[in-house]
Phi, psi and omega in degrees: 000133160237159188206118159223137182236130162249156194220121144065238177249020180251119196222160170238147173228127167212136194257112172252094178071100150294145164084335173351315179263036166232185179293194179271008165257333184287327199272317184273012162260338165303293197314292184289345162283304165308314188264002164266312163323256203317356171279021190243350206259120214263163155089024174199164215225131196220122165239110173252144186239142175176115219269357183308116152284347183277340162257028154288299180301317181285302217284358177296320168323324168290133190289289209286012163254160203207106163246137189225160198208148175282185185210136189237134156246130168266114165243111198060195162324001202258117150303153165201120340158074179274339164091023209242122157292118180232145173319133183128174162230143200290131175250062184245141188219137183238317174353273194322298192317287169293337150321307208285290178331327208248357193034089194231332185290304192319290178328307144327307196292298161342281170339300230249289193303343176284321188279292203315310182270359144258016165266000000 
């Protein structure tokens, strides 16, 4: 998703998962190109989404980016959400957690052991 609105020479951008239907070397060389471009541009403000992390270590280099992030809890089965931006960038990795939660390895696992016992 993009959304951009301008007044004169001031624009707001907010940008969701760039690059998203491509591989992770294309989404992070993408990413980072773009969002070293759009750090140049003064008097106007870009909000990016991007589950990439590895462009957080380069683009951290820059003075005028400000990275913030939600924070996730697993209580029992529940993912939960606080929405709240908080500073920083997230070391948070949820994949396994919702793979496990979701029994999706088990399911797999099934899957495999059915084909196996039908040859």
């Amino acid at each position: 998703m993009a959304k951009i609105l301008q007044d004169n020479n001031r624009i707001v951008v907010v940008l969701d998962e760039l690059f998203s239907g491509t591989n992770v070397q294309d989404a992070y060389d993408g990413t980072l190109l773009i969002m070293d471009s759009l750090s140049q541009i003064k008097g106007s403000i870009f909000f990016i989404s991007t589950h990439i992390l590895e462009v957080a270590v380069e683009l951290n280099k820059l003075e005028n980016i400000d990275f913030r992030c939600f924070e996730s809890t697993v209580n029992e089965d529940n993912f939960k959400h606080d929405y709240i931006l908080k500073k920083g960038v997230t070391k948070e990795r949820m994949g396994l957690q919702i793979i496990e939660k979701e029994g999706i390895n088990e399911i797999l696992k099934l899957i495999i052991r059915n084909q196996k016992e039908d040859q």
